[in-house]
C-alpha positions as CSV (number, residue, x, y, z in Angstrom):
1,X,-19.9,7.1,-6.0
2,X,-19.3,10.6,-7.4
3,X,-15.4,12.2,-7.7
4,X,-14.1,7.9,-7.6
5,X,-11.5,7.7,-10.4
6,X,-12.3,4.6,-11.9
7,X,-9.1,1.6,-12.4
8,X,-7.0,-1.0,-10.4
9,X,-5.0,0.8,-7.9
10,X,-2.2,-1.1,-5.9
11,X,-1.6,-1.1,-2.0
12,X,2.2,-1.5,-0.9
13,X,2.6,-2.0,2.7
14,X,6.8,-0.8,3.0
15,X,8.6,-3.2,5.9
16,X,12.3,-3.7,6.7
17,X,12.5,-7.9,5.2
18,X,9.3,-7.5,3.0
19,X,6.9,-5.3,0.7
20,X,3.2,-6.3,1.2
21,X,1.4,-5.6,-2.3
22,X,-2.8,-5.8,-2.6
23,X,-4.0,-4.4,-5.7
24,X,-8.4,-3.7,-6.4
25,X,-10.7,-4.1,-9.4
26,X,-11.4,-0.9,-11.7
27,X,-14.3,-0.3,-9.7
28,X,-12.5,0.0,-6.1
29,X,-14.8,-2.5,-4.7
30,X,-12.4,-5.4,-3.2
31,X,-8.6,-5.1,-2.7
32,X,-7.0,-8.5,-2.7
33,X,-3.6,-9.6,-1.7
34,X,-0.8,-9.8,-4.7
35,X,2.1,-11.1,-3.1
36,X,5.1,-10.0,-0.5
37,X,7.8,-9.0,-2.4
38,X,11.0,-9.3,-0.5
39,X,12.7,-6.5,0.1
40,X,16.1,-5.7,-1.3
41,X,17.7,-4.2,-4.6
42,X,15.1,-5.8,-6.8
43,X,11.7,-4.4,-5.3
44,X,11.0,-1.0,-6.8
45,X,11.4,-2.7,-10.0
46,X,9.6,-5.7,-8.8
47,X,6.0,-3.3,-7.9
48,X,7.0,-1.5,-11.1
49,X,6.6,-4.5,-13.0
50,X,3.6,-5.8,-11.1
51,X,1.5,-1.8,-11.5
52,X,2.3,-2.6,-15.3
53,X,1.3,-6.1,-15.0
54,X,-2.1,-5.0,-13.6
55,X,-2.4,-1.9,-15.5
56,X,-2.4,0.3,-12.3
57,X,-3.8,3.6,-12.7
58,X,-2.1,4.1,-9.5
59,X,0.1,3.2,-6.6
60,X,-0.7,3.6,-2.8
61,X,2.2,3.2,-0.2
62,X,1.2,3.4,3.6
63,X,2.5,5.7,5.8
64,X,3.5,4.3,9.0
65,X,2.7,7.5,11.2
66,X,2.5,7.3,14.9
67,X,-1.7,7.8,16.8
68,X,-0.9,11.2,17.1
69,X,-0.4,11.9,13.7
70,X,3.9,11.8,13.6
71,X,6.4,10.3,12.1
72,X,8.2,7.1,13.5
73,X,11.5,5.4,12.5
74,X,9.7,3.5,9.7
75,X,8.2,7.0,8.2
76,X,11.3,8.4,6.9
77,X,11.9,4.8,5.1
78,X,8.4,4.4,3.6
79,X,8.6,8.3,2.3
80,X,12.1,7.0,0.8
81,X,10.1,3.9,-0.6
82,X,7.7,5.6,-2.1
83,X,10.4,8.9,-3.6
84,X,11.7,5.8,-5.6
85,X,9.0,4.0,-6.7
86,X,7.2,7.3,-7.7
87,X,10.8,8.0,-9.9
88,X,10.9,4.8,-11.2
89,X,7.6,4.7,-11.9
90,X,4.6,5.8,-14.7
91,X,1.7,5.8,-12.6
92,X,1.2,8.5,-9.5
93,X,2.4,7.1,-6.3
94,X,0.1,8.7,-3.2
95,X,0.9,8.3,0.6
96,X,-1.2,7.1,2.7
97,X,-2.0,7.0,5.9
98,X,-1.8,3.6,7.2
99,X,-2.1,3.5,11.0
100,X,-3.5,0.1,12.4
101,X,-3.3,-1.4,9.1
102,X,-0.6,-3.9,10.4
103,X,-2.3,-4.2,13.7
104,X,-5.5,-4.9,12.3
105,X,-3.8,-7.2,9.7
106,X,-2.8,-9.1,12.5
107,X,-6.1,-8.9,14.7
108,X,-7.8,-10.7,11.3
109,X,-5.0,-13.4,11.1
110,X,-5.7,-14.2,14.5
111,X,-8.9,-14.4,14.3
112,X,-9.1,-16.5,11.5
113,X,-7.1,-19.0,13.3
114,X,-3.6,-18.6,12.6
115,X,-0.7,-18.4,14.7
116,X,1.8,-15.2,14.3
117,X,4.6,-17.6,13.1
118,X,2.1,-18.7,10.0
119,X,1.1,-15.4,9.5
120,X,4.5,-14.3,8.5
121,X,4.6,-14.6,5.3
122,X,1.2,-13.1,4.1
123,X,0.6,-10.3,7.1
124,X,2.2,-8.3,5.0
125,X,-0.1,-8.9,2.0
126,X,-2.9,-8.4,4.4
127,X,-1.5,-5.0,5.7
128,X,-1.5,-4.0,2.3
129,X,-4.9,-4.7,1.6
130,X,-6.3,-3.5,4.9
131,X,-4.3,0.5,3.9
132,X,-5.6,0.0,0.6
133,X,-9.4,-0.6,1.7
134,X,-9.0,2.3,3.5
135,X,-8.4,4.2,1.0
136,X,-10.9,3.6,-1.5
137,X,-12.8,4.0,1.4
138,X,-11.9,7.7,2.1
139,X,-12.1,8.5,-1.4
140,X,-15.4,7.2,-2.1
141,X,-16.6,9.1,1.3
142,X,-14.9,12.5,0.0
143,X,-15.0,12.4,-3.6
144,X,-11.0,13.0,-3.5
145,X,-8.1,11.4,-4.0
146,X,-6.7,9.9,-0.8
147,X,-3.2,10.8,0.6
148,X,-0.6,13.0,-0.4
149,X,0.8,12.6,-3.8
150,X,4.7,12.0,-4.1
151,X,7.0,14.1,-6.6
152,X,8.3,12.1,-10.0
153,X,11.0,13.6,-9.9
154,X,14.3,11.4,-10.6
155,X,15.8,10.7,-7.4
């Protein structure tokens, strides 16, 4: 476990209706799903409030990038996501890379036995948790931080 910053780190999975939030214990052993926060007006502040809530040393937004590595429609929107939150916010905001995380969300709800329509409202919980796994994964295997960090500057 060498070069893993210890403390809770939140997972925000950025889509058009809702934001998926997961956050993990000090230790980056579990991430567990928060809640879906819808998304409008109110959700910067809303993951703000919930990084403070948890005492977030941290905030990790996926980056929807394509299988070959490049952007898609939803990259631009997740980088603008994550500008604001990082602006708003007092923690460091990283982005990372999230491909399958949705996919995979859904191959889990399936297979636990629920239907896409029931899944709705928590697939993007799962999403969340599923990027953020993924990267306390990379940074336990590399000893460094995962992601790119985004700029605090006021946007």
């Amino acid at each position: 476990m060498s070069g893993f910053r210890r403390g809770v780190r939140l997972g925000i999975d950025v889509g058009k209706a809702r934001v998926g939030v997961a956050r993990c214990d000090p230790d980056g052993l579990l991430a567990t799903p928060v809640e879906t926060v819808p998304r409008d007006d109110g959700s910067v502040a809303r993951i703000v409030a919930l990084a403070d809530e948890h005492a977030a040393v941290e905030v990790l937004v996926g980056l929807p990038l394509n299988m070959r590595g490049e952007d898609t429609a939803s990259t631009a929107d997740a980088r603008a996501f994550a500008s604001a939150l990082a602006a708003a916010s007092v923690v460091p905001v990283r982005l990372v890379d999230e491909r399958l995380s949705t996919v995979s969300a859904h191959a889990a709800l399936r297979s636990s036995g629920r239907t896409q329509r029931s899944s709705r409202s928590i697939v993007d919980q799962v999403a969340a948790v599923v990027l953020l796994q993924q990267a306390l994964d990379v940074e336990k295997s590399t000893g460094r931080p995962p992601g790119i960090p985004v700029p605090q500057e006021p946007a």
